[in-house]
C-alpha positions in Angstrom: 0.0 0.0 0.0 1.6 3.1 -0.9 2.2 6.2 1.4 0.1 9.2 1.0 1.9 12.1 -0.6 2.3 15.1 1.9 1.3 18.1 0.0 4.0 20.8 -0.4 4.6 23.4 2.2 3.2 26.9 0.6 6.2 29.4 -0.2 8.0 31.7 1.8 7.0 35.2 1.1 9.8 37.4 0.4 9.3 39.0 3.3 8.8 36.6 6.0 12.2 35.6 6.9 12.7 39.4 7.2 10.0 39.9 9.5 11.4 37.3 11.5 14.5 38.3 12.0 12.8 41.4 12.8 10.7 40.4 15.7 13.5 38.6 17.4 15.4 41.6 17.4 12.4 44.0 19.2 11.5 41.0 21.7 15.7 41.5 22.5 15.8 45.1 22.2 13.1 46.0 24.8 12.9 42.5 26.4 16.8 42.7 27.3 18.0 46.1 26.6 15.4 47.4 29.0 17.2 45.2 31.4 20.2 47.1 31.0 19.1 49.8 32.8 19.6 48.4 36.3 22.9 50.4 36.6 21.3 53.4 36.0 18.7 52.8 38.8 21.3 51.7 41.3 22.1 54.8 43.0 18.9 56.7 42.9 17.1 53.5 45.0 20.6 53.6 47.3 19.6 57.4 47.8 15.9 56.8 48.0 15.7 54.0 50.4 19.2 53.8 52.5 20.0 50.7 51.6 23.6 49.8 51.3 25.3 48.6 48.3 24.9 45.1 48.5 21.1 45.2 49.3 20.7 46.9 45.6 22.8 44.9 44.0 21.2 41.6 45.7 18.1 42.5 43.4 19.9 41.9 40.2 21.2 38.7 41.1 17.9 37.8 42.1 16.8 38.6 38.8 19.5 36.7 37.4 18.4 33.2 39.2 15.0 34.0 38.4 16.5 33.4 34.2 18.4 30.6 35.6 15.5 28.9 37.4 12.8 30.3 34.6 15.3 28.5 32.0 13.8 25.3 31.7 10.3 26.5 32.0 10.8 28.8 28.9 12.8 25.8 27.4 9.7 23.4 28.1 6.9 26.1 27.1 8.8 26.8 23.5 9.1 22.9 22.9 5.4 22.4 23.5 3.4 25.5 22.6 6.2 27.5 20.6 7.7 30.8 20.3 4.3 33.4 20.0 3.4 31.6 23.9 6.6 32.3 25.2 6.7 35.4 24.1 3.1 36.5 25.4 4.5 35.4 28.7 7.3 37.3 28.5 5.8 40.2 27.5 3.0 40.2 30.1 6.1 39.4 32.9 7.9 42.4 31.6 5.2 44.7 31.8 4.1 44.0 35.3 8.1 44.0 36.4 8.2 47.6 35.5 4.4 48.7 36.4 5.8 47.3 40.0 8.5 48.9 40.3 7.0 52.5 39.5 4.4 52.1 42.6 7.3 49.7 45.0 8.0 51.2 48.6 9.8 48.1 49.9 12.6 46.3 49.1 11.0 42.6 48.7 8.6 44.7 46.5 12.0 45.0 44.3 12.8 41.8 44.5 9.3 40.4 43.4 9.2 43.2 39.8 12.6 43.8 39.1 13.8 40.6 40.6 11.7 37.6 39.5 9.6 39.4 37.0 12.1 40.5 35.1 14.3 37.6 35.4 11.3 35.2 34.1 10.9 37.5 31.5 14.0 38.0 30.4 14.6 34.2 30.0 11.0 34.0 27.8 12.6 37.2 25.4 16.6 35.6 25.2 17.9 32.9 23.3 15.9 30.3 24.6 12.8 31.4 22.5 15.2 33.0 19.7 17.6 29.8 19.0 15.1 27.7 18.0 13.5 29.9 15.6 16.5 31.2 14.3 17.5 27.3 13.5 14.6 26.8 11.3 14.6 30.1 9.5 18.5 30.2 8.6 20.0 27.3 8.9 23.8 27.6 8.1 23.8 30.9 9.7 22.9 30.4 13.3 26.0 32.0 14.8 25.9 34.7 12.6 22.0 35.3 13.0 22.2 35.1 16.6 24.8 37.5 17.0 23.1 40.0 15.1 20.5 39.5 17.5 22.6 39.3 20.8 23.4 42.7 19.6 19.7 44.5 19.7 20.5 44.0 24.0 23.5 46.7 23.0 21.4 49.0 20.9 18.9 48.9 24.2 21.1 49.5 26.1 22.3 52.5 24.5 18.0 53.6 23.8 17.1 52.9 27.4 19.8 53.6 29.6 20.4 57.3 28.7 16.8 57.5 28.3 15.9 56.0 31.7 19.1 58.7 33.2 17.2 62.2 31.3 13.9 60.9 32.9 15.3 60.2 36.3 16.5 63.6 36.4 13.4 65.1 35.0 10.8 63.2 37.0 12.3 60.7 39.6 12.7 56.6 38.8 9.2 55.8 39.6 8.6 58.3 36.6 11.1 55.8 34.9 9.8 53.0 35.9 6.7 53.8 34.6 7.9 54.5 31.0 9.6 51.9 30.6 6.2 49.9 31.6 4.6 51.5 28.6 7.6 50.3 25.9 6.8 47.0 27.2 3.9 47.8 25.8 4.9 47.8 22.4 5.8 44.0 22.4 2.0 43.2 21.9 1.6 44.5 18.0 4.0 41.7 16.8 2.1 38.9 18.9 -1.4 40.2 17.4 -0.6 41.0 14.0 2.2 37.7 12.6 0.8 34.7 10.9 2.6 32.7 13.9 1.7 29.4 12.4 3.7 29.7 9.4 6.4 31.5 11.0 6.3 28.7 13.7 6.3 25.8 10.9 9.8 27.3 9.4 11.5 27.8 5.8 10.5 24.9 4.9 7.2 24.5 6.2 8.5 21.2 8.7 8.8 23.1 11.7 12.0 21.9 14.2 11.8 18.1 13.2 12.6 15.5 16.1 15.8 16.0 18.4 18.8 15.2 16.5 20.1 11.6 17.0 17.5 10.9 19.8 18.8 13.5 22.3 16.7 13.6 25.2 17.3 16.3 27.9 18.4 13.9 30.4 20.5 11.8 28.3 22.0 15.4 27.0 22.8 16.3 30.9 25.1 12.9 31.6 27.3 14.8 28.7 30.8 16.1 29.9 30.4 18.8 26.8 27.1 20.6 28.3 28.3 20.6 31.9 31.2 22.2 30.0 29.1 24.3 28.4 27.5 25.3 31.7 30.4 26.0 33.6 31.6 28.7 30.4 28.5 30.5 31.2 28.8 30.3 35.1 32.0 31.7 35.4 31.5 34.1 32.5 28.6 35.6 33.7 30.2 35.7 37.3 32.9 37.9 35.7 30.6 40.5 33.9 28.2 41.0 36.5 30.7 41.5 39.5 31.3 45.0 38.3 28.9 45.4 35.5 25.1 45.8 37.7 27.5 48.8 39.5 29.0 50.4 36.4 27.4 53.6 36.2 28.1 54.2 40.2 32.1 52.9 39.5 31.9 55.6 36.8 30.0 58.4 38.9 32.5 57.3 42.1 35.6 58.1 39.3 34.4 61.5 38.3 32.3 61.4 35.7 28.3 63.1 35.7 25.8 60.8 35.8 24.9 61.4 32.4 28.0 60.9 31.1 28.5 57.8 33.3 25.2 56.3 31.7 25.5 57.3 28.2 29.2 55.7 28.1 26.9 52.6 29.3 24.7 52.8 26.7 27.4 53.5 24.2 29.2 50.1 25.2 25.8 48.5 24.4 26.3 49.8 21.4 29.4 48.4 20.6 28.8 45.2 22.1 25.9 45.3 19.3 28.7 45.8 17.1 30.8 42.6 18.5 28.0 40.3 18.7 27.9 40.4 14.9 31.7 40.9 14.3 32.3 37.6 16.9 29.3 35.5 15.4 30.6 36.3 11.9 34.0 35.2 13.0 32.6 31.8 14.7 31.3 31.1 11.8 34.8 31.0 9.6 37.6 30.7 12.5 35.9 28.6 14.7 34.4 29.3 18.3 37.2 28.5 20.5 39.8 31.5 18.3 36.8 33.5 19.0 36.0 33.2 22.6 39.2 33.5 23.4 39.7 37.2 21.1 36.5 37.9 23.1 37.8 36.9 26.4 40.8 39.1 25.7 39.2 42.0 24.7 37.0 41.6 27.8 40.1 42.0 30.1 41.4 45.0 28.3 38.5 46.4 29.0 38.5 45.5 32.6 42.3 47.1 32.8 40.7 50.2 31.4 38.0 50.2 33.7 40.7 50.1 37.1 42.8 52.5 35.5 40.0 54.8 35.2 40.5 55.2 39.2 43.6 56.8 39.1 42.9 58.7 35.8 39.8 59.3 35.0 39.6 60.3 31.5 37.5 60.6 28.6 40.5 58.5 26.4 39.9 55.9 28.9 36.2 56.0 28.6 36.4 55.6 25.2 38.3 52.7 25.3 36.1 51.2 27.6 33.7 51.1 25.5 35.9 49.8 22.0 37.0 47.0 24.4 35.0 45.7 27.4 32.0 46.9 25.5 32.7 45.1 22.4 33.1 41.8 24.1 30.2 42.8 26.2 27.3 39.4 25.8 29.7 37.9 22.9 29.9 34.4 24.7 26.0 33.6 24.6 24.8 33.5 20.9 27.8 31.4 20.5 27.2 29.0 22.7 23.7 29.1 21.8 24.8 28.0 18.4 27.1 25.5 19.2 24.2 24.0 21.6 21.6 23.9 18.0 24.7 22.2 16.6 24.8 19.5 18.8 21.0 18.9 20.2 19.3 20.5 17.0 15.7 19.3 16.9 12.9 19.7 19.4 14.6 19.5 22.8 17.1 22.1 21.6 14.6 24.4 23.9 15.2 22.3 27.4 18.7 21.7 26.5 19.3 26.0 26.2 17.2 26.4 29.2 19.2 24.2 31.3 22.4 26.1 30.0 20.5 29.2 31.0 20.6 28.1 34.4 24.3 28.7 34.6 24.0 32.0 33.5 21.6 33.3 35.8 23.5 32.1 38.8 26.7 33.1 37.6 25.0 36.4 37.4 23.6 36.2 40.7 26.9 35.3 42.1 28.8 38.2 40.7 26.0 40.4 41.3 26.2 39.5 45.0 30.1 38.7 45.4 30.1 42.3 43.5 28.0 44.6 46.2 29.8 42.5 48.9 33.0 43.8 47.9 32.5 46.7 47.4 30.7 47.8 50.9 33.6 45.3 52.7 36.6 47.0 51.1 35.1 50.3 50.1 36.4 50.0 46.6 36.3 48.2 43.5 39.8 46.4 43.1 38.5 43.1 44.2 35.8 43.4 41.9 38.5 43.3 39.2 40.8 40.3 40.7 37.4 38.3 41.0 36.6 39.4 37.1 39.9 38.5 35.8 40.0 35.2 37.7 36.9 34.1 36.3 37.7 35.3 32.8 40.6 33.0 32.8 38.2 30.0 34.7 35.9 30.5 31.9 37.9 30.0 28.8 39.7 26.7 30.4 37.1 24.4 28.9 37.6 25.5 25.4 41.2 24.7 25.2 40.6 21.5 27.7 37.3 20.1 27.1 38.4 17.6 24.2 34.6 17.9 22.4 35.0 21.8 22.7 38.1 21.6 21.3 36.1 20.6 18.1 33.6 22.1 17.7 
């Protein structure tokens, strides 16, 4: 008995792909660039409420084991109900994080919109929801894609955080707050107006197809290459957030106006926009580990730049802040969201990226909270930069010993 033919898939509009690429880029540019503005908040709640250094900082690292722990629950939500789901989630999360946090008096009241909200919302917007997508849309061009994308966090970054500064200023943070509520906001006209079913079927019409070589999330976690995977995004998000969820204060503490401190924030946003697409690009003809380790390079320039700023404060310096810790700035993840499609392509790829996810938020949470404890113990920030360098050097170990990593 013969096999029913399948009918052919309709074609791709022209501009579908486009308008994918497109809406990946928004959810990243408000879901995470908005994100960015935690520095900018940091002192105005230390001045508002009293609370000492590490109290503040203690709400972005809840925030950042809120993505960890939020991981697997965007990874299992995108494998079963797909990417328009996940985003409504993280859209609705993002919204009430902010409209919290305009009308918050207490500090668990931070921890619940800025904290968890945004951390669970930020882990429905990243590359757990993007990866996936991306894979089926432009296959051969993942790492490339994805940095593109990485970068819309940068151009946020550089949107928002002056932005969120100029209407602090103006109006106060809750003012701020509330703005930044409303761009949330904007997410919705995507989710209403996309034909999400043919977006979520893929180029060509098949959707993700089944897990690649029968991976399985738990047979993918008795793997030595994810835990290695894991540990490159624990240790390098410890060394990023130990000094970046305190950068505009480090830069206001220096000399520089408050302004200045966050539009030099929002400028290395900007370039690490830049780098995401210059490092995927690379990854995609030099292979990953030359790359990480140019990125993990340019990362500790920028963290010699950033110490030597104490002693000399100068616009030179913050310029090169900005060419060098900012270009590096969120290289790591869209690679190693690629080289995880790579491996586990297929329909666990989403519980496979939301267990990796898991190491970045508390590496995050970590540095966040090693960071603030620092700084009020010593009353500076030159342990902030040991601990950064340390784990810069931690984190690109596997890649030279990791004998799978080695390669990829």
């Amino acid at each position: 008995m013969t096999e029913p033919v399948q009918p052919a898939p309709p074609p791709t509009p022209n501009w579908l792909p486009g308008s994918v690429l497109a809406t990946c880029f928004l959810f990243a540019l408000v879901g995470r660039g908005t994100g960015e503005t935690f520095s900018v908040f940091l002192l105005p709640l230390q001045q508002a409420f009293g609370w000492d250094r590490a109290q503040v900082t203690g709400i972005y690292g809840i925030s950042a084991l809120a993505i960890g722990f939020a991981g697997p629950v965007a990874g299992y939500l995108i494998d079963h109900l797909g990417p328009r789901w996940l985003y409504v989630v993280g859209a609705a999360a993002l919204f009430a994080a902010y409209a919290g946090a305009a009308y918050a008096t207490e500090l668990w009241h931070f921890y619940l919109a800025l904290g968890i909200c945004i951390g669970f919302a930020s882990a429905c917007l990243g590359n757990v929801a993007q990866t996936p997508l991306i894979a089926i849309w432009f296959k051969g061009r993942v790492s490339t894609v994805l940095g593109i994308i990485g970068g819309a966090t940068g151009i946020g970054a550089l949107i928002f955080a002056p932005m969120a500064q100029v209407l602090i200023d103006l109006y106060g943070y809750r003012t701020a707050y509330g703005v930044l509520a409303g761009v949330a906001l904007l997410l919705v006209v995507p989710l209403v107006f996309l034909p999400w079913t043919r977006i979520e079927a893929g180029r060509d019409g098949t959707g993700p197809g089944p897990a690649a070589t029968g991976w399985s999330i738990r047979r993918a976690v008795t793997e030595p290459v994810i835990w290695a995977m894991f540990a490159v995004y624990f240790l390098t998000s410890t060394a990023i957030s130990v000094i970046q969820p305190q950068m505009v204060a480090y830069l206001v503490e220096v000399g520089f106006s408050s302004l200045t401190a966050a539009t030099a924030v929002g400028f290395a946003g900007l370039s690490a926009s830049v780098g995401m697409v210059i490092f995927g690009w690379l990854a995609d003809r030099i292979g990953r580990r030359l790359t990480l380790s140019l990125s993990y390079l340019s990362t500790a320039i920028g963290l010699g730049v950033l110490a030597l700023m104490a002693v000399w404060p100068s616009p030179v310096l913050l310029v090169l802040y900005v060419m060098t810790f900012g270009l590096s700035l969120g290289s790591r993840g869209p690679l190693i969201a690629s080289l995880a499609q790579r491996i586990y392509a297929g329909s666990t790829l989403g519980r496979v990226l939301g267990f990796l996810v898991i190491g970045m938020g508390t590496g995050t949470a970590f540095g966040a909270w090693i960071g603030g404890t620092l700084h009020d113990y010593f009353g500076g920030y030159q342990a902030n930069f040991v601990v950064a360098w340390a784990s810069i050097a931690l984190a690109l170990t596997p890649w030279w010993v990791s004998p799978r990593l080695r390669r990829l």
